[in-house]
N, C-alpha and C positions, 0 to 999 in steps of 0.2 A: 413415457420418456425416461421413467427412473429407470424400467429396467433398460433401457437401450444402455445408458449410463451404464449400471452395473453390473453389466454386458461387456459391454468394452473394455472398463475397468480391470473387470476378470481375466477377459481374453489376452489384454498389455500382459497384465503381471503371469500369465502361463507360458506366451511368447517368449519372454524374455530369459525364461528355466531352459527356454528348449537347447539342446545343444548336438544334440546327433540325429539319424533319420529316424530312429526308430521315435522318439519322444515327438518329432515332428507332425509323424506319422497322428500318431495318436491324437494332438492338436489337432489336424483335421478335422478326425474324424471327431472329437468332442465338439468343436465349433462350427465347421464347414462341411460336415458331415450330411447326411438324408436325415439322420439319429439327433444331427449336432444341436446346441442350445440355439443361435442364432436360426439355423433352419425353421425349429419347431417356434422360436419367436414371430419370424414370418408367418408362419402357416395359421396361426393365433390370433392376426392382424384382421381379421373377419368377424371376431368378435367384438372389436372393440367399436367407439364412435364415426360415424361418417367424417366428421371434422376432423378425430385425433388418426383417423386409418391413415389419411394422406401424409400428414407432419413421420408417423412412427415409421410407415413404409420405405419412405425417402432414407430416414437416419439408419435403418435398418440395414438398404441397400447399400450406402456410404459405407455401413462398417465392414459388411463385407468385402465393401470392392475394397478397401482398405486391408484386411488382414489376407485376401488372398494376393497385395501386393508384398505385403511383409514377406509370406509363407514363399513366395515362390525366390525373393531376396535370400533367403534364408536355407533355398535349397540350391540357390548358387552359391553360399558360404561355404554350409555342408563337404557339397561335392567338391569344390576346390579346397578342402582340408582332407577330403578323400584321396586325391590326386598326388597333394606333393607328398601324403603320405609312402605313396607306391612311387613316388619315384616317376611316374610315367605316364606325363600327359597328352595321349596321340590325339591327335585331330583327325578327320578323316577328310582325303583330299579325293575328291571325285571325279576331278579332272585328269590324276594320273591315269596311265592303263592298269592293265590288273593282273596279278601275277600267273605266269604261262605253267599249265598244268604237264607234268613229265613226259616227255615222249618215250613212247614204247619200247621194245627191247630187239637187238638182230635175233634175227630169223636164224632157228633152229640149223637147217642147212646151209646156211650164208657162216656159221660157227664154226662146222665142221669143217666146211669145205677151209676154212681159214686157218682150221689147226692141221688139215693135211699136207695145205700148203707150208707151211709153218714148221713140218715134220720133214719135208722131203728138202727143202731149201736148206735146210741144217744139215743136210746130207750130202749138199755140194750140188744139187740140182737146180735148175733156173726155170722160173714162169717165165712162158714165152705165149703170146697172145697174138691171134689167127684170125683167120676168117672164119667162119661157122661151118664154108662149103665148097669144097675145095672141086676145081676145075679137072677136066679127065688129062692135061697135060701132067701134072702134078701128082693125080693118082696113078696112073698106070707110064705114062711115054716117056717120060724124067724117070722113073724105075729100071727099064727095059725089061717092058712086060709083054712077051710075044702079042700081035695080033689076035690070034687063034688061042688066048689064054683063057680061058671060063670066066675070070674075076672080071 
């Protein structure tokens, strides 16, 4: 139990140095680590008496669940010292939609045809829009195109 104690002891007074991620970081891994002191305390717990295994197990597990509450307190501190450092704390909403990816560009000949128009219109000439297929009154009899003509 002494060391659980001077365990603990240790772990407060290294906690309380820490102050950015990186120092955090390394608390872990010195305490809460596979490597860390508390870890290897645990795994040590098989040595000792059937009587004192139960008592040391328990305060063992307490100090853990204990410092991996501090540690994760400590990395909501952290990151909101991160935050209003930048100025820019976005949350992310899920519920919005999502932003619409560019649509593509006109068509090559859909250009052209837009700058011929575009050229001939500046020349005093007008688009004037038809039908596709014009009737034989309209090709030939509205002309006066003999009967007997080839066309």
């Amino acid at each position: 139990m002494e060391i659980i104690k001077q365990l603990k002891k240790d772990a407060l007074e290294t906690l309380e140095r820490v102050s950015d991620a990186k120092s955090l970081e390394e608390f872990r891994n010195a305490y809460l680590g596979r490597k860390g002191a508390l870890s290897l305390f645990l795994r040590s717990l098989g040595s000792l008496a059937p009587d004192k295994r139960k008592a040391a197990g328990m305060a063992g597990n307490e100090l853990r669940k204990a410092l991996e509450e501090r540690v994760g307190e400590l990395e909501k501190k952290i990151a909101g010292k991160g935050a209003t450092k930048t100025g820019a704390k976005k949350e992310l909403d899920i519920s919005r939609p999502g932003s619409r990816l560019p649509r593509g560009h006109i068509h090559l000949l859909s250009q052209t045809l837009s700058n011929i128009r575009g050229i001939f219109t500046s020349m005093g000439f007008e688009v004037v829009e038809g039908p596709e297929i014009e009737n034989e009154w309209y090709n030939f009899d509205a002309l006066n195109s003999p009967k007997d003509h080839p066309a």
